[in-house]
C-alpha positions as CSV (number, residue, x, y, z in Angstrom):
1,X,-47.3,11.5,21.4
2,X,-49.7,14.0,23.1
3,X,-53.5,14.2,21.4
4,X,-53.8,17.6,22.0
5,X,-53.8,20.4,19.8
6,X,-51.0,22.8,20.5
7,X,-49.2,20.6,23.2
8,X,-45.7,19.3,22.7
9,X,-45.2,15.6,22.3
10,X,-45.6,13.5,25.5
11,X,-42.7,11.5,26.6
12,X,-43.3,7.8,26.5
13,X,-42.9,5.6,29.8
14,X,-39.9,3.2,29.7
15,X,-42.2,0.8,29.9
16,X,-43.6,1.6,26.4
17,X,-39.9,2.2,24.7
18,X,-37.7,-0.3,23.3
19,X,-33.7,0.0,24.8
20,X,-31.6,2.7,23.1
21,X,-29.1,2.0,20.8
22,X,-26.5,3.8,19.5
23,X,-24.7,4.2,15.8
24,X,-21.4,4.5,15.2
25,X,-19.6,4.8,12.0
26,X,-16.8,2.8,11.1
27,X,-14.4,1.8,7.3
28,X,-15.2,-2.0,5.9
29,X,-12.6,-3.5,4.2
30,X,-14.7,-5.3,1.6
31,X,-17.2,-2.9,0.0
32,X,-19.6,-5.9,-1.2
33,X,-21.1,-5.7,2.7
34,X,-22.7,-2.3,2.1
35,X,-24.4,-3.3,-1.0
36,X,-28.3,-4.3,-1.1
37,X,-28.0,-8.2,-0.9
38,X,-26.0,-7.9,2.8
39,X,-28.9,-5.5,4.3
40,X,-26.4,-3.1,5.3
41,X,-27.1,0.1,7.5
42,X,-24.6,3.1,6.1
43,X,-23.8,6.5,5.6
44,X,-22.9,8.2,2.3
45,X,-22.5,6.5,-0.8
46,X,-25.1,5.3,-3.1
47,X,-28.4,3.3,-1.6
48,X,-28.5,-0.1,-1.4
49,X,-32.3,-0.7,-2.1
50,X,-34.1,-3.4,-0.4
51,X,-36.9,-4.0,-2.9
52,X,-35.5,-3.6,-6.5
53,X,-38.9,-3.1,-8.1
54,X,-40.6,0.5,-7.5
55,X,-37.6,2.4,-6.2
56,X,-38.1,5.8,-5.9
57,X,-37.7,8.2,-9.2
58,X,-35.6,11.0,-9.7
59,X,-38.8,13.5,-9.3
60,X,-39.5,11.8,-6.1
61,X,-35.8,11.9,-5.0
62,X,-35.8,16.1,-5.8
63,X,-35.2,18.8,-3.9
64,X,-38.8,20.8,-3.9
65,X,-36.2,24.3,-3.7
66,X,-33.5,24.1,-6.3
67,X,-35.5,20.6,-8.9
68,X,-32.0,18.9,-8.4
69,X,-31.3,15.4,-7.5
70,X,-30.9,14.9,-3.5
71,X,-28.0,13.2,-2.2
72,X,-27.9,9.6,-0.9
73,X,-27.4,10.7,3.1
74,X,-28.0,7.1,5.4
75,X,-29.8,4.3,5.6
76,X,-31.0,2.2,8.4
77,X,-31.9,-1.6,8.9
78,X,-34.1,-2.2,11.7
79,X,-36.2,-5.0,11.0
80,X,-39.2,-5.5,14.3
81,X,-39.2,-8.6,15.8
82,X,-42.0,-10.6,15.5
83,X,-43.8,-8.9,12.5
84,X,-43.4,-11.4,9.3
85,X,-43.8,-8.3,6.9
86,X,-41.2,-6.6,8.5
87,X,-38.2,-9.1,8.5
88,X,-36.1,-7.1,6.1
89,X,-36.8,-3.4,6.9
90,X,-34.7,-0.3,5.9
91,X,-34.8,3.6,6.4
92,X,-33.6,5.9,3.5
93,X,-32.5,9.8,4.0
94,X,-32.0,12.0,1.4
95,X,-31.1,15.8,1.3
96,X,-29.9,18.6,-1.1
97,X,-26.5,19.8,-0.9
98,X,-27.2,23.2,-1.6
99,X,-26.6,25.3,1.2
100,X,-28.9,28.4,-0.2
101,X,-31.9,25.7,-0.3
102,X,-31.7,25.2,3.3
103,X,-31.1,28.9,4.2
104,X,-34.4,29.3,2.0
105,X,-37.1,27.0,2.8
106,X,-34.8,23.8,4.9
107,X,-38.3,21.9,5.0
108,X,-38.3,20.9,1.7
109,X,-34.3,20.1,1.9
110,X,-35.0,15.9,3.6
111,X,-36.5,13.4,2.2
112,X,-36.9,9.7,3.7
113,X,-38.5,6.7,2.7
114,X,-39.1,3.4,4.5
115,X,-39.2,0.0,2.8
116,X,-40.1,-3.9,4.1
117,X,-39.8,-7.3,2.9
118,X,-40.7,-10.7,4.7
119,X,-38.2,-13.1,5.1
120,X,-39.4,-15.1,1.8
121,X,-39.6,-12.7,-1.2
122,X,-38.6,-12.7,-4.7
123,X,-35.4,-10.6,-4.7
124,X,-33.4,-12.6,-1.8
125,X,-32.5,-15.8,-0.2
126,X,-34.2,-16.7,3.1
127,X,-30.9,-17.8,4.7
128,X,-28.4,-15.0,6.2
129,X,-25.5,-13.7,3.6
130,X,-22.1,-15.2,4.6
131,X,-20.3,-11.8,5.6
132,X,-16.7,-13.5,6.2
133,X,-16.6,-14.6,2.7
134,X,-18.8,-11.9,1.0
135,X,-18.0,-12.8,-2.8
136,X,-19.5,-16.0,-2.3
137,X,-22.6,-14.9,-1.8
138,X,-22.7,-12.0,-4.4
139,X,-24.9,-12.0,-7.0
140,X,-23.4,-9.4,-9.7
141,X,-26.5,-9.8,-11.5
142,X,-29.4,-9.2,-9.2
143,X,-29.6,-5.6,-9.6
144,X,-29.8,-5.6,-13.3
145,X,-32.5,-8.7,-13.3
146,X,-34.8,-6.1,-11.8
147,X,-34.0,-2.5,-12.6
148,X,-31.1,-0.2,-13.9
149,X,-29.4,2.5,-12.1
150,X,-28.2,6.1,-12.4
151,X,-23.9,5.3,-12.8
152,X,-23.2,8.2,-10.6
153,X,-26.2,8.6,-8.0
154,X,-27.2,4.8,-7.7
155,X,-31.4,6.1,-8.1
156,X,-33.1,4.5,-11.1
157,X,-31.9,5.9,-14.6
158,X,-34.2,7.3,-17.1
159,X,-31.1,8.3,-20.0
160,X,-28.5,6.2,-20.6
161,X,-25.0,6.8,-22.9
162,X,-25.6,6.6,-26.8
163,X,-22.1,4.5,-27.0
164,X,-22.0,2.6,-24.0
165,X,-25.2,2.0,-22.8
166,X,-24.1,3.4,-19.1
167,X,-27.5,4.8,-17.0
168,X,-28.4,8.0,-15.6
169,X,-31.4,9.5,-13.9
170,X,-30.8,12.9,-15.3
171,X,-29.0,15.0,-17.7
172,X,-26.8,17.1,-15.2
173,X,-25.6,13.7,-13.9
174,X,-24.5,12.1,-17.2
175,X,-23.0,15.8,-18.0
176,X,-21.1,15.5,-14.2
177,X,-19.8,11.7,-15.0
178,X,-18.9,12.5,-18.7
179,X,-16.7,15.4,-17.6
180,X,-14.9,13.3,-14.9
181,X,-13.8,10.3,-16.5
182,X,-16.5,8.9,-18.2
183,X,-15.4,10.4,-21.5
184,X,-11.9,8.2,-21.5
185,X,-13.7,5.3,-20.2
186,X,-16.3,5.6,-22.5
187,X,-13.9,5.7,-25.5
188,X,-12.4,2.4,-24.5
189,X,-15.3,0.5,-24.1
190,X,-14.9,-0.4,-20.7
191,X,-17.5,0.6,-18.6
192,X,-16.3,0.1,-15.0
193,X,-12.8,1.5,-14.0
194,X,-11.3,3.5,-11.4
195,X,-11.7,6.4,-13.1
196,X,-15.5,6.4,-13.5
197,X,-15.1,4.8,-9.9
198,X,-14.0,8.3,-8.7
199,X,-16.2,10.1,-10.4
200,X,-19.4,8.8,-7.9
201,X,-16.8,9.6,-4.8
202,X,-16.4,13.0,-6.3
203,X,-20.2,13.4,-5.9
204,X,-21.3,11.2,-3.2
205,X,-20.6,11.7,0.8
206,X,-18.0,9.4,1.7
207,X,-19.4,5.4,2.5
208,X,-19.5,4.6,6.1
209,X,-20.7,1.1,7.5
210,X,-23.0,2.2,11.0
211,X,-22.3,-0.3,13.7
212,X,-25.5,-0.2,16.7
213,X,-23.9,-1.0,20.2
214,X,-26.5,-1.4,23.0
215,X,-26.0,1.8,25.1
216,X,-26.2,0.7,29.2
217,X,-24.8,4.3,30.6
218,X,-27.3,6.9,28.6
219,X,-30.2,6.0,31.4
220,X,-28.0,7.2,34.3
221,X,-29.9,10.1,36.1
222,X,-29.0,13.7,35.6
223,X,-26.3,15.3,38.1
224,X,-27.1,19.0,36.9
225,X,-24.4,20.4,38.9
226,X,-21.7,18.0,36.7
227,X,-24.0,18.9,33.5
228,X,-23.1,22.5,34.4
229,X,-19.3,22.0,34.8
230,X,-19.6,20.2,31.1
231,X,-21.3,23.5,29.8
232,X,-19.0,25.5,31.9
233,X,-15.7,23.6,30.5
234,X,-16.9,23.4,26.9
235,X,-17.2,27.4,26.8
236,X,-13.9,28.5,28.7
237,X,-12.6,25.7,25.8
238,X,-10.5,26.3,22.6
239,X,-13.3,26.3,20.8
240,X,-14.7,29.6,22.4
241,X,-12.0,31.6,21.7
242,X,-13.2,30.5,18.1
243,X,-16.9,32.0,18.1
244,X,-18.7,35.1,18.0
245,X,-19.5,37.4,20.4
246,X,-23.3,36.0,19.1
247,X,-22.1,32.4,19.4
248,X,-21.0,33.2,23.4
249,X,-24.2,35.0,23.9
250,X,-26.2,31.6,22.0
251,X,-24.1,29.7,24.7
252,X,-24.8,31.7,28.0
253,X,-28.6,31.2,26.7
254,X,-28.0,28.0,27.3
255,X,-26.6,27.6,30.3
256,X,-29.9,27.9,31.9
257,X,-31.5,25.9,29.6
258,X,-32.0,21.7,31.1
259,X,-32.9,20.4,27.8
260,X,-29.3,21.6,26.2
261,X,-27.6,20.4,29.3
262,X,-28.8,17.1,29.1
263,X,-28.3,16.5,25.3
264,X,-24.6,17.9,26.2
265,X,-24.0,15.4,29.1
266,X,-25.5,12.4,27.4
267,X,-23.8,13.1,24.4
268,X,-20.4,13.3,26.2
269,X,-21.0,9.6,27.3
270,X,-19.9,8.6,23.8
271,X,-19.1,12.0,22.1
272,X,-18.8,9.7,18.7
273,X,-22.5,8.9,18.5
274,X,-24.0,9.5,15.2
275,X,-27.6,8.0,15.7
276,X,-29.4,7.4,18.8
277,X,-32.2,4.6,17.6
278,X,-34.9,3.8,20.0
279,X,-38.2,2.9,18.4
280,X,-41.3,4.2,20.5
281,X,-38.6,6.1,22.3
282,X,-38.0,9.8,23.0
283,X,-35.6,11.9,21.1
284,X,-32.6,13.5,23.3
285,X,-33.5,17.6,22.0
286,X,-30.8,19.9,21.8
287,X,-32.4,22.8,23.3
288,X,-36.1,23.9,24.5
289,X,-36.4,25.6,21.1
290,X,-37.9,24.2,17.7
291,X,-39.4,20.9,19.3
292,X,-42.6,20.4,17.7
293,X,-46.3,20.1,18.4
294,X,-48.3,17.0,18.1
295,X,-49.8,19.3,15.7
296,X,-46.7,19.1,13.4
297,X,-46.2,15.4,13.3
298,X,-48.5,14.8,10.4
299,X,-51.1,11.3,10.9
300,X,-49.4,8.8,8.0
301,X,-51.6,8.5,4.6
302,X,-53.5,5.1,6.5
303,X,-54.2,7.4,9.0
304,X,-52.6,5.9,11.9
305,X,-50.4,8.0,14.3
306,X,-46.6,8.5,13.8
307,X,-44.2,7.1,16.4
308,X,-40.4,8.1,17.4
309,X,-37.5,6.0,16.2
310,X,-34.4,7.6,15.5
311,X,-32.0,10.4,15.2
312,X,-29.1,11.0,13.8
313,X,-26.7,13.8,15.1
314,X,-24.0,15.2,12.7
315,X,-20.9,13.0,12.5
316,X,-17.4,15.1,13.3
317,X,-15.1,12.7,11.5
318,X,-16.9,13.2,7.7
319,X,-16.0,17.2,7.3
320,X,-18.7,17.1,4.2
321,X,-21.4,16.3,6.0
322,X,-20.6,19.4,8.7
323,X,-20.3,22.1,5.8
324,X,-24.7,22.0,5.7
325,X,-25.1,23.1,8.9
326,X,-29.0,21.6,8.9
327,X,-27.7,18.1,9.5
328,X,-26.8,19.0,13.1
329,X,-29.6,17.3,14.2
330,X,-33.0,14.8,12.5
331,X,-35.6,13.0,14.3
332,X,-37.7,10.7,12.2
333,X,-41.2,9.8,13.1
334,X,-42.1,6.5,11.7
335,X,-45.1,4.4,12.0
336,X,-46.3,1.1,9.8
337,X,-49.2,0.6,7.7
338,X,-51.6,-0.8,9.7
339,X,-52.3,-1.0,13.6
340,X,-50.5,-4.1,14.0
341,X,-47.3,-3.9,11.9
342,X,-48.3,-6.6,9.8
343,X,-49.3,-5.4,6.3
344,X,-48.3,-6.8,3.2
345,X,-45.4,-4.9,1.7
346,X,-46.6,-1.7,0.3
347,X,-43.7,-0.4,-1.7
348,X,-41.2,2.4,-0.4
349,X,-43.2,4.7,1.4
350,X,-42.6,8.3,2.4
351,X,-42.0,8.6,6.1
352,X,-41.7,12.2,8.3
353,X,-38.2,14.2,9.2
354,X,-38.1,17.0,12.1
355,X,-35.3,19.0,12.1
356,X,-34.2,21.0,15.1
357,X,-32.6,24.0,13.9
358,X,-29.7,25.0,16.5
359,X,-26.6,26.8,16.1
360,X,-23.3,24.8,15.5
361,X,-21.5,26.1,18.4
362,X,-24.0,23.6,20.5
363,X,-22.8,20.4,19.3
């Protein structure tokens, strides 16, 4: 990251990045995996916390625009070798559905959290969780030993149901479950049931499992004659005929522009790519527009410098996620508490988001 004020971040030498890896989403047929005590990485759904004490509230999980609950978005597990404190690990993303509260002020729209736990702690077993036979290894009490959970949103409840004893973080989210199914569920006495089951779908973005595959083609160099075909076969496409006379002139911009080539051809490798990770990397920019300073990565509160380690481009098969047009593209800038990686585990802590703003025609 370049030290200079008003300079754009400096790449860093391979010798200084781990290997790239790419996310992919894919269905599980046993839910249990994407739950807290199988460390899962995911998209949509509610979180499955790492540390079950000092979760983050529902006025830390709000959007700073509209006061309303964020969303659930993904969450990562990349634990770093080598570092004891940082053998469970596991990056949150949070944002608010409200299109008008990214067309206003998109900053405040992302939140994201990191969290850590060493191999030995007081919420988990040291050994690995048997994912062939996941029910033997679930523990349908741990969550409630250690904290109680918002019924719709899955982020710790501050109300709960007068009858049945059900938990929400807010008001609007016990008014959303009561109105869709909670009422008949409610009146039976039985707290869990398909009904109240759909209720959280009807509210969350649909639950994904993200698989990381090594990626061994990405570091092929450049042929910027083929990137130009690419560019030149994507707008002569169907989609073209779809677009704006704006939109075609956004495109032709492009077309002399390397950094949107690039992202274009190396995104075409494996068009189904929903999250580059490469900690200490670089991120894979859209276009020569919106990348920041090293004067916008803000220092973390310890005051050590913030490092690149993922991003996660918009995923084509979950339609939801495309109607906000901000998630096109995130890079999160992540660093750990001390200068070695090593600190004791300091709670979920509030890590940095950059969003490049492009148009949607680009992807």
């Amino acid at each position: 990251m370049g030290d200079q004020e008003g300079q754009t971040i400096d790449a860093m030498s391979d010798d200084d990045c781990n290997s790239l890896e790419l996310g992919f989403i894919e269905e599980v047929d046993n839910e249990l995996l994407l739950t807290s005590q199988f460390f899962p990485s995911k998209i949509g759904g509610k979180p499955a916390w790492l540390e079950l004490q000092g979760i983050p509230s529902v006025a830390d999980l709000s959007c700073k625009n509209c006061n309303n609950p964020m969303h659930f978005l993904a969450q990562l597990y990349c634990p770093i070798d080598g570092k004891a404190a940082c053998f469970h690990r596991i990056i949150y993303i949070f944002c608010c559905k409200d299109e008008q509260c990214h067309q206003d002020s998109a900053d405040n729209c992302f939140l994201v959290y990191r969290n850590q736990l060493p191999r030995n702690n007081g919420f988990y077993s040291n050994q690995p969780p048997d994912r062939q036979n996941p029910q033997d290894s679930y523990d349908h009490s741990l969550i409630g030993k250690w904290c109680t959970l918002c019924s719709l949103c899955g982020i710790p409840s501050e109300k709960h149901c007068s009858k049945c004893g059900a938990g929400y973080c807010c008001r609007q989210h016990q008014v959303f479950d009561w109105k869709n199914g909670h009422r008949e569920s409610c009146s039976t006495g039985i707290k869990t049931t398909s009904i109240a089951t759909l209720a959280s779908r009807r509210y969350l973005f649909p639950q994904y499992e993200i698989c990381i595959d090594d990626d061994s083609d990405d570091d092929k160099p450049s042929n910027s004659h083929k990137s130009e075909d690419n560019y030149h076969n994507y707008a002569t496409s169907e989609l073209a005929s779809q677009i704006t006379e704006a939109d075609l002139k956004s495109l032709e911009d492009h077309n002399h522009d390397e950094i949107f080539l690039e992202f274009k051809e190396k995104i075409q490798q494996e068009p189904d790519q929903i999250l580059r990770y490469q900690r200490n990397g670089n991120p894979l920019w859209v276009s020569s527009k919106d990348i920041p300073l090293s004067t916008d990565i803000p220092d973390c509160s310890c005051g050590a410098k913030r490092i690149f380690e993922f991003q996660c481009n918009h995923c084509k098969r979950i339609p939801e996620l495309l109607q906000i047009k901000p998630l096109c593209m995130h890079h999160n800038n992540n660093c750990l508490r001390d200068d070695n990686g090593n600190s004791s585990n300091a709670g979920y802590m509030k890590e940095f988001l950059w969003r490049q703003n492009y148009s949607t025609t680009e992807n």
